[in-house]
C-alpha positions as CSV (number, residue, x, y, z in Angstrom):
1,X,2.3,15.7,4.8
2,X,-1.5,15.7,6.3
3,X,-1.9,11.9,7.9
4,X,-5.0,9.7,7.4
5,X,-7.8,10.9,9.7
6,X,-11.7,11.2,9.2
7,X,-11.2,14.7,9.2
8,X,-9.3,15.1,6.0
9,X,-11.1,12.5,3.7
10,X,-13.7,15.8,2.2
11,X,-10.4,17.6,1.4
12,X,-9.1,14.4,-0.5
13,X,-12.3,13.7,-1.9
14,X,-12.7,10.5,-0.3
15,X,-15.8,9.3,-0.6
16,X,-16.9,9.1,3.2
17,X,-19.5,6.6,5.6
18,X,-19.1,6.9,9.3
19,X,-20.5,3.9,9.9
20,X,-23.7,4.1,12.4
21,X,-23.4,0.8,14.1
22,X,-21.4,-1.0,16.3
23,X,-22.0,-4.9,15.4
24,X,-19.2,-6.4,15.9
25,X,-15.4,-6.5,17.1
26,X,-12.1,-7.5,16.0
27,X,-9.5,-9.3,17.3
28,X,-6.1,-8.3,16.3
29,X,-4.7,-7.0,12.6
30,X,-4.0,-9.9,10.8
31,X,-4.0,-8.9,7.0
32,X,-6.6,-11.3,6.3
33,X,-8.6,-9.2,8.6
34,X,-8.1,-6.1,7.5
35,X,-7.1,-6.3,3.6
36,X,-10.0,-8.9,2.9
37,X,-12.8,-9.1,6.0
38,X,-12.9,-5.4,6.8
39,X,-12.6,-4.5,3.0
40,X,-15.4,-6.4,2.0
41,X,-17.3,-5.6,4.9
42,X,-17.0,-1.8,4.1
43,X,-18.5,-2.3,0.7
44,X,-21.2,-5.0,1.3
45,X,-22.6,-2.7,4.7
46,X,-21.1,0.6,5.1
47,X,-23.6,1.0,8.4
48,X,-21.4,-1.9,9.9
49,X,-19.0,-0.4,12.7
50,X,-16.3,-2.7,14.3
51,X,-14.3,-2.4,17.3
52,X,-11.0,-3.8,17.0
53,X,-8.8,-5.2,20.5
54,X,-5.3,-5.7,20.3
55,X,-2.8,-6.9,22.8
56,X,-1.7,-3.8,25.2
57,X,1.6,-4.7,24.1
58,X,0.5,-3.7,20.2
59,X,0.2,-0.2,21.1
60,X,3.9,0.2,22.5
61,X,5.9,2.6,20.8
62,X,4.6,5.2,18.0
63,X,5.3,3.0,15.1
64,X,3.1,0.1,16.7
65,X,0.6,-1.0,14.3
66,X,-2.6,-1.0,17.2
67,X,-1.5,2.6,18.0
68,X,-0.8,4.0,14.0
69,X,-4.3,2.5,13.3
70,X,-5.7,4.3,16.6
71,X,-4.2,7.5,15.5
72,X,-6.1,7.2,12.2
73,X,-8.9,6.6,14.0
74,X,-9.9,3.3,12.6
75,X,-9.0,4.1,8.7
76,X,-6.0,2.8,6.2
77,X,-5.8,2.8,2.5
78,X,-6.2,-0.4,0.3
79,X,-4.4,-0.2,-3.0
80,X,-6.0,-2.2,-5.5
81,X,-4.2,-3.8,-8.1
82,X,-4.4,-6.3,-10.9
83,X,-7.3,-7.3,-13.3
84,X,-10.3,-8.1,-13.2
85,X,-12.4,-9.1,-16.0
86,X,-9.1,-8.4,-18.4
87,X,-9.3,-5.1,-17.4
88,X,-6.6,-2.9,-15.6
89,X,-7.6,-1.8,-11.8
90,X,-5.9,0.6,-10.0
91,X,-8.0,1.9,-7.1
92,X,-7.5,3.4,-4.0
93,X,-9.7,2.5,-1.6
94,X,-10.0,3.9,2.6
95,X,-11.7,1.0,4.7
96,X,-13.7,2.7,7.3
97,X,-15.0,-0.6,8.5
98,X,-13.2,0.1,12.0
99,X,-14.5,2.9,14.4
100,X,-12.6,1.9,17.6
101,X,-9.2,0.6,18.1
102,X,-8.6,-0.1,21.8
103,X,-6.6,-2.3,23.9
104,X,-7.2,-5.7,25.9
105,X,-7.6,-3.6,29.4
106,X,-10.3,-2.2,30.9
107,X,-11.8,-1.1,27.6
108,X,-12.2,-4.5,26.5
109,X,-14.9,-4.7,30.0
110,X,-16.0,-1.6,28.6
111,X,-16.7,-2.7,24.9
112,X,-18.7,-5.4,26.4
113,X,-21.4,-3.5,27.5
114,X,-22.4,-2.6,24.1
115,X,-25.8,-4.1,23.7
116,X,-25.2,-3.9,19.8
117,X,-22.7,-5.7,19.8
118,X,-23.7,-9.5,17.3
119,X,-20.7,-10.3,15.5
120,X,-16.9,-11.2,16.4
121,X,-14.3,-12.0,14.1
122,X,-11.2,-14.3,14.9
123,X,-8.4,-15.1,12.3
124,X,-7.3,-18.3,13.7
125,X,-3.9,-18.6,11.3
126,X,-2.3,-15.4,12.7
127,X,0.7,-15.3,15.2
128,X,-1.7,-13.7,17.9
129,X,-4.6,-16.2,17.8
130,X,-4.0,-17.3,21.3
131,X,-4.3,-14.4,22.4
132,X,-7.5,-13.6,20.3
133,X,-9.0,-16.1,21.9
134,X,-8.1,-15.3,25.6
135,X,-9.5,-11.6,24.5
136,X,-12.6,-13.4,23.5
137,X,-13.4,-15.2,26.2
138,X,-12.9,-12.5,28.6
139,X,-15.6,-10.0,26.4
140,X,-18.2,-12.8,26.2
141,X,-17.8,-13.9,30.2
142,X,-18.2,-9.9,31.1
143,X,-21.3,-9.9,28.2
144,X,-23.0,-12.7,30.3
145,X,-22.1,-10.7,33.5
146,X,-23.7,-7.7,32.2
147,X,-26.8,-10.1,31.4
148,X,-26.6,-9.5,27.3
149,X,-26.4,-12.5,25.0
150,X,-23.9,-13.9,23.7
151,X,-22.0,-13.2,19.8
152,X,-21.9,-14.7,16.4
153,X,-18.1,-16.0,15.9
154,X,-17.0,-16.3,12.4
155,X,-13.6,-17.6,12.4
156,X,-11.2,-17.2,9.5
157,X,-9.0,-20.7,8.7
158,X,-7.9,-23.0,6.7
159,X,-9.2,-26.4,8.2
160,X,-13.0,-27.0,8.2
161,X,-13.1,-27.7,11.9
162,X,-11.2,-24.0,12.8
163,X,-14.8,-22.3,14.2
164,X,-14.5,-26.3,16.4
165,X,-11.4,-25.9,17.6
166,X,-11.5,-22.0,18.9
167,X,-15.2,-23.0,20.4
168,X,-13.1,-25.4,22.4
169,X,-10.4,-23.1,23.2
170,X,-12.7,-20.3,24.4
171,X,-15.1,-22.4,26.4
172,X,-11.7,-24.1,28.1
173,X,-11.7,-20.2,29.5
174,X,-15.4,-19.4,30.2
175,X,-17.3,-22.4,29.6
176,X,-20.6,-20.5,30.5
177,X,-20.4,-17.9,28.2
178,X,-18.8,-19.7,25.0
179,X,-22.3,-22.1,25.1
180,X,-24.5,-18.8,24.7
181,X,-22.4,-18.3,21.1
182,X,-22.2,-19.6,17.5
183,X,-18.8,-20.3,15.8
184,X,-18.7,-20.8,12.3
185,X,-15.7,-21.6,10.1
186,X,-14.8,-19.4,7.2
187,X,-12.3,-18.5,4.3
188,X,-11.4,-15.5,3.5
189,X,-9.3,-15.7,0.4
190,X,-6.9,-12.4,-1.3
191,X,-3.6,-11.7,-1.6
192,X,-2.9,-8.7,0.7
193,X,-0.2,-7.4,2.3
194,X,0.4,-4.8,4.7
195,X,3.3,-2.3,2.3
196,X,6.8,-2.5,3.9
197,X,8.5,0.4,4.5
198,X,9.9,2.1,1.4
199,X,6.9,1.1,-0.7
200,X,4.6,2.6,1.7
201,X,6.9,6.2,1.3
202,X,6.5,6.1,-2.4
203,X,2.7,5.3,-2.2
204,X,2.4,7.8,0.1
205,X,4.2,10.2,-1.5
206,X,1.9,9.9,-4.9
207,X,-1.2,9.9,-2.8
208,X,-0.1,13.1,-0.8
209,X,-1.0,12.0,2.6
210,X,0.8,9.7,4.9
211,X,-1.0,5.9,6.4
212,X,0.8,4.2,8.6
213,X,-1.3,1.2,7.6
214,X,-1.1,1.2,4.0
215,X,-2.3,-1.8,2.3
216,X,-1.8,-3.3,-1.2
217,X,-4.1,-6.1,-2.2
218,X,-5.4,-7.2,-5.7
219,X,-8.9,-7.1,-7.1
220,X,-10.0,-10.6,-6.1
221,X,-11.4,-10.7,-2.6
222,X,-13.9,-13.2,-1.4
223,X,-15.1,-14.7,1.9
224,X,-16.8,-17.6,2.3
225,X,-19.1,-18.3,5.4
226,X,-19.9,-21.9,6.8
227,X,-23.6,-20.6,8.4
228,X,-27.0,-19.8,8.1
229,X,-28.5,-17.2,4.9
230,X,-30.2,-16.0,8.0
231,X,-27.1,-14.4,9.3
232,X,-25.6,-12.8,6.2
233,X,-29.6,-11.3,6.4
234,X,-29.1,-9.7,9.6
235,X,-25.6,-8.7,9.1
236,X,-26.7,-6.8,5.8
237,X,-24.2,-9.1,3.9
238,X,-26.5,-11.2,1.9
239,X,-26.2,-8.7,-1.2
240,X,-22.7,-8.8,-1.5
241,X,-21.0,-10.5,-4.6
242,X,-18.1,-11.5,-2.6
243,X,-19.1,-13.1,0.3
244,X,-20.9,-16.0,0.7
245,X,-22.9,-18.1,3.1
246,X,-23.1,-21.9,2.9
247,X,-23.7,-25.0,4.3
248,X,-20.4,-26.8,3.0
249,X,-17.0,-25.1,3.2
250,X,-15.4,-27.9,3.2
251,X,-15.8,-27.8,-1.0
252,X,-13.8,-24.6,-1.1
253,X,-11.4,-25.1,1.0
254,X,-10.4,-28.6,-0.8
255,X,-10.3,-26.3,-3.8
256,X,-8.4,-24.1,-2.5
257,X,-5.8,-26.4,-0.4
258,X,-5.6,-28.7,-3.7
259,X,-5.0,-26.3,-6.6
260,X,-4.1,-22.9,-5.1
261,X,-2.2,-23.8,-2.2
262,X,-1.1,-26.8,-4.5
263,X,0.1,-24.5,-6.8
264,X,1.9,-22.3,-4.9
265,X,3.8,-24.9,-3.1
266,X,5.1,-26.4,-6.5
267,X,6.7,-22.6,-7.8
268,X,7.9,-21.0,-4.5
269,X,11.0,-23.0,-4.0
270,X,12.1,-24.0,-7.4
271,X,11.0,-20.3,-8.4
272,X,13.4,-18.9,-5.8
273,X,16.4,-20.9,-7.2
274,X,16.2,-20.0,-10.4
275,X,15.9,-16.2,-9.2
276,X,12.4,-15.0,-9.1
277,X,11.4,-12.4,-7.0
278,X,7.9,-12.3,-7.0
279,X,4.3,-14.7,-8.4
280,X,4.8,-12.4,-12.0
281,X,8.7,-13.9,-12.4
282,X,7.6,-16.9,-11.8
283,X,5.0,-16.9,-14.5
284,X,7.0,-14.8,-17.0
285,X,9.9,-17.7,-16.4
286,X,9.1,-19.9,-19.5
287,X,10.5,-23.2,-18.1
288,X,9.0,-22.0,-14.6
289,X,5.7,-21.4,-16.0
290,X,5.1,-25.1,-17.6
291,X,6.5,-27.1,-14.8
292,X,4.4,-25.7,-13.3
293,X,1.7,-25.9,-15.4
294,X,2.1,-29.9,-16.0
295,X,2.5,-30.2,-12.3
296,X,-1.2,-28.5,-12.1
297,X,-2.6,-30.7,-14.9
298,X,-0.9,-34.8,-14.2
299,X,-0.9,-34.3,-10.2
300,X,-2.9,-31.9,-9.0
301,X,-6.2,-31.9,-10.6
302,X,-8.2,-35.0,-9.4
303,X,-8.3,-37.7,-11.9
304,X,-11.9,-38.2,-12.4
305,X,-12.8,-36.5,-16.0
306,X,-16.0,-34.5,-14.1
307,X,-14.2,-33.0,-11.4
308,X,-11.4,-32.2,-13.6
309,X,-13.7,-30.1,-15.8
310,X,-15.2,-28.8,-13.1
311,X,-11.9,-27.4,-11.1
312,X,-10.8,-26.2,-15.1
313,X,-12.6,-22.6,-14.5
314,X,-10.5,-22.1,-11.0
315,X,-7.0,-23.2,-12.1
316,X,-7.5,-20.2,-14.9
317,X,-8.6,-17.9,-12.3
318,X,-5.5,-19.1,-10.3
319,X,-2.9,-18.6,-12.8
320,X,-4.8,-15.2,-13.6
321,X,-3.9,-14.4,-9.9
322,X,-0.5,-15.2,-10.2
323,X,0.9,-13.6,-13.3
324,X,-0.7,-10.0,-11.7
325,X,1.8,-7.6,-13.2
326,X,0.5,-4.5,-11.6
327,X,1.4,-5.8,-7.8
328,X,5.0,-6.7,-7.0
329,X,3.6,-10.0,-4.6
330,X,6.6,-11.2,-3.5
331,X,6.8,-15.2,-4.0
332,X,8.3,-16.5,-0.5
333,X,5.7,-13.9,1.3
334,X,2.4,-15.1,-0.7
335,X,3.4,-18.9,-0.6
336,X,3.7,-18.5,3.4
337,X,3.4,-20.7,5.6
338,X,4.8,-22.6,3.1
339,X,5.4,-25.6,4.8
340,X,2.2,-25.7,5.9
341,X,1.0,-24.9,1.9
342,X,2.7,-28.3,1.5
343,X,1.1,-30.1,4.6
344,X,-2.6,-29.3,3.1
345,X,-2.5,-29.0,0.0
346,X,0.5,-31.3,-1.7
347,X,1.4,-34.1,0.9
348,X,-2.2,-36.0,0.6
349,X,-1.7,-36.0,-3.2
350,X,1.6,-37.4,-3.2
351,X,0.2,-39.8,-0.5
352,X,-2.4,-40.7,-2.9
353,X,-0.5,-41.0,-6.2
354,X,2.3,-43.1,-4.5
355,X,-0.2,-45.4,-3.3
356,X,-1.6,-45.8,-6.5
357,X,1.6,-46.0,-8.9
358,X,4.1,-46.7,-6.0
359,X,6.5,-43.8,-7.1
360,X,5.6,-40.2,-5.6
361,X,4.4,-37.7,-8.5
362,X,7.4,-36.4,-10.3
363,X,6.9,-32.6,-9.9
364,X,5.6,-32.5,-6.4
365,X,8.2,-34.4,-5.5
366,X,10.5,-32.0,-6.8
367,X,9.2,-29.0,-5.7
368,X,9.4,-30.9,-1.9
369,X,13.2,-31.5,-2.8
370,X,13.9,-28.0,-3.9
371,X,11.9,-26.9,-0.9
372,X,14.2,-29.0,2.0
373,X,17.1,-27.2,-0.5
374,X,15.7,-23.6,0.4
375,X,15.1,-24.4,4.0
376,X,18.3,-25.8,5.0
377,X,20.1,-22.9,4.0
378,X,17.8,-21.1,6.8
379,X,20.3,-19.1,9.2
380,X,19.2,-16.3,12.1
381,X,19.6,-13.0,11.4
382,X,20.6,-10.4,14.0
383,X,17.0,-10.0,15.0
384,X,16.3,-14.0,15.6
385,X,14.6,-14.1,12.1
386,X,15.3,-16.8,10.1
387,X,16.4,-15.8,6.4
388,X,18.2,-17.4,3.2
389,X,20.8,-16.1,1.0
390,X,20.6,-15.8,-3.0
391,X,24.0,-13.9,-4.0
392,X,24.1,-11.0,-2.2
393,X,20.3,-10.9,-1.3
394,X,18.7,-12.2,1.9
395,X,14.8,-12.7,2.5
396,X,13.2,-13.7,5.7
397,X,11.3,-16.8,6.1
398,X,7.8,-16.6,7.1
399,X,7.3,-19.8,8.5
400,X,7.3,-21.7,11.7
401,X,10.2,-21.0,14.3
402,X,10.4,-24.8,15.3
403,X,10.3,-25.8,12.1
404,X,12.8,-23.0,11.0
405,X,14.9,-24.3,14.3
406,X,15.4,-27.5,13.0
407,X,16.1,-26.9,9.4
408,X,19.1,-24.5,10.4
409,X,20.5,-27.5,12.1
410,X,20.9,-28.8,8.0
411,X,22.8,-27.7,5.2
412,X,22.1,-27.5,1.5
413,X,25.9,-29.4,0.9
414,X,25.2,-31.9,2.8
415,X,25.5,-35.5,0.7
416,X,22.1,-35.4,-0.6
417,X,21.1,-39.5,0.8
418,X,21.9,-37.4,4.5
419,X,19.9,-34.0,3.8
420,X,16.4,-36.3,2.3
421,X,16.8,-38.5,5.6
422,X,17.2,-35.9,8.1
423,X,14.6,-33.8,6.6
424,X,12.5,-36.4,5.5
425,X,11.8,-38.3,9.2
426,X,11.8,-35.3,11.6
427,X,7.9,-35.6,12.3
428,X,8.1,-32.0,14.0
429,X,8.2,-30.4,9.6
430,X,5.7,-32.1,8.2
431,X,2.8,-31.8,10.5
432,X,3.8,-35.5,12.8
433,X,4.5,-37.6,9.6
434,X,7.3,-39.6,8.5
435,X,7.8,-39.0,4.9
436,X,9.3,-41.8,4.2
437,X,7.2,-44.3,4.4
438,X,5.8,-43.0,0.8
439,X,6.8,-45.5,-1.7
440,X,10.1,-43.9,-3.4
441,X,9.9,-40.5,-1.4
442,X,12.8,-40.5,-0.1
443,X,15.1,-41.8,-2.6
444,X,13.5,-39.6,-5.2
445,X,14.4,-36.3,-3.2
446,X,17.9,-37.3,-2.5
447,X,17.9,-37.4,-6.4
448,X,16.8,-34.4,-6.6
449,X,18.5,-32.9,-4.5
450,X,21.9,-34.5,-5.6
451,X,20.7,-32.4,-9.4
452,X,20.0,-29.0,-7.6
453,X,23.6,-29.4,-6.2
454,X,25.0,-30.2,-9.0
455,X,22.9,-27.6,-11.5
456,X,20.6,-25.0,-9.5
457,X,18.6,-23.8,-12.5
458,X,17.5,-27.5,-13.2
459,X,13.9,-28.4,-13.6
460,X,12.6,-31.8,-14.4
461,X,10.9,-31.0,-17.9
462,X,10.1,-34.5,-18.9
């Protein structure tokens, strides 16, 4: 089977744009880079080349993701679906975005002396972002060495103060260099995975040419810039209907934290115990699909009748995004990190509610008990991966290792009063807080949990 390469896209007619400028650079292939940034890129400015570094270490080994996208020579195919607008897509699309893959050695001092070079891009969530940022200092110290100016940093997060914090990390390196750059926070926002293994085969297979970097993704795709109209201007971005410049991300990201994330941290773990596989089940699960529902409409939406109006038009758009029935997006994998889902987005709401009513909200604090129910049934595999058991089925836990460390240390039959303290007042799970200083927190998981022993297909439906 011919594999992806520039050469091959006329014989495929696949619509092709070598792009003609080398603006920016890449560091590392998180999904968000490459499924949302790098898609949207593609279409807003096809002229827009990047350079993408990776860790030497990435391109070990023929099956290493640096090295298949190297071989490719920069390209992988995006399959597109869902709906949009109520109507069906189902697109294939190449991103030719990237036009040099190349490793953290002496081709990084290399790139450097690109004089076009403007724009870098830094996913500050992904595994590798410490290393990102030592790959970024080093380029901009041997820019200012090489007497050109410094870059344009938009860094993808989920906290306002993300562009901050790498600033911070990359001047703690090369203080010199990091003050002749901009860093500005940003959001990009998609569900898009990289295919695993046997879905990649049969995509490939109906396509009729193997990509070792085959991505699926669905129609919605947006990115959100805190910076300057001036930039998106000399980027060539300002045209684009899916990414945006402003002076306030921090509206978005509240939207997103409080309703989406919100959202997804109330289905994943009850979902999973009552056997759903994927967003679709969830939403097709008629008890499922109003708890979570009410949970959306008494405790997440904010209580003031104008903003509750105003958020109405984005909880329909997030439900539209998570009954998708043309991708298979797997419900522990999109609700990832999902204890940090729960940090952001659900634990100031109970905060607030409890503070106000002096009871947590009924359905968060649900979801939070069928969450510690999921997680202490976390056990190593033979690779060091965390995973859970459902019958005779076993998915991985895409979460973090310490906090995955100390949840194997618990059992889901422990007495319940036991599992809610334990799990409850380790500060190292819930971002350095004690849980149970919420007013009727703790004794309302160990209620909870005490049902989901007793009855796992149980939902509160009061």
């Amino acid at each position: 089977m011919q594999h992806l390469n520039r050469g091959m896209l006329g014989r495929y007619d696949i619509p092709e744009h070598i792009p003609t400028d080398l603006t920016g650079v890449q560091f590392g292939l998180s999904e968000a880079l490459l499924g949302a940034v790098d898609r949207l890129i593609d279409a807003a400015n096809p002229a827009l080349g990047l350079a993408c570094v990776c860790p030497e270490a990435a391109f070990e080994g023929a099956a290493a993701p640096a090295a298949l996208l190297r071989d490719q020579e920069g390209l992988f195919t995006l399959l597109v679906r869902g709906y949009r607008n109520e109507t069906a897509v189902k697109e294939e699309v190449v991103v030719q975005s990237v036009v040099r893959v190349l490793g953290d050695g002496d081709a990084l001092t290399a790139l450097a002396a690109e004089p076009g070079l403007s724009l870098a891009l830094l996913d500050t969530c992904d595994a590798d972002a410490e290393a990102a940022l030592r790959q970024a200092a080093r380029l901009i110290a041997a820019r200012r060495q090489a007497g050109l100016g410094g870059l344009d940093f938009i860094c993808l997060g989920e906290r306002a103060d993300c562009a901050e914090l790498a600033r911070a990390a990359v001047a703690a390196l090369s203080p010199q260099a990091a003050a002749d750059c901009a860093f500005y926070p940003a959001l990009a926002d998609s569900l898009v995975f990289r295919a695993e293994a046997g879905e990649a085969a049969r995509q490939c297979a109906e396509m009729n040419y193997a990509d070792g970097m085959l991505h699926i993704a669905e129609p919605y795709a947006r990115l959100t810039v805190q910076a300057p109209e001036a930039l998106a201007v000399r980027l060539g971005l300002a045209d684009s209907p899916d990414i945006a410049f402003t002076a306030d991300l921090e509206h978005e990201l509240a939207l997103r934290r409080r309703l989406f994330d919100g959202a997804l941290f109330a289905m994943a773990a009850p979902g999973w115990l009552l056997g759903c596989d994927t967003l679709a089940d969830c939403m097709r699960h008629e008890r499922l699909r109003a708890f979570v529902g009410r949970c959306v409409y008494d405790e997440l939406l904010p209580e003031d009748a104008e903003a509750r109006a105003a958020a109405a038009p984005y909880v329909i758009h997030c439900f539209e995004r998570f009954e998708n029935p043309l991708n298979r997006n797997g419900l522990l994998r999109c609700a990832r990190p999902l204890l940090a889902r729960f940090v952001r987005g659900a634990l100031p709401i109970i905060r607030e509610r409890a503070r106000a009513a002096f009871e947590p909200p009924r359905r968060l604090a649900f979801a939070l008990a069928a969450t510690i129910m999921l997680y202490a049934g976390a056990r190593p595999d033979a690779a060091g991966r965390y995973e859970v058991a459902r019958g005779s089925q076993r998915q991985v836990l895409m979460d973090d290792p310490d906090a995955l460390r100390v949840f194997a240390a618990f059992s889901h039959d422990m007495p319940p009063e036991t599992l809610a303290y334990a799990a409850l007042a380790d500060r190292e799970l819930w971002g350095g807080a004690d849980l149970r200083d919420i007013d009727g927190l703790e004794a309302r998981v160990a209620l909870d949990i005490a049902r989901i022993q007793r009855e796992p297909n149980w939902l509160p439906e009061e």
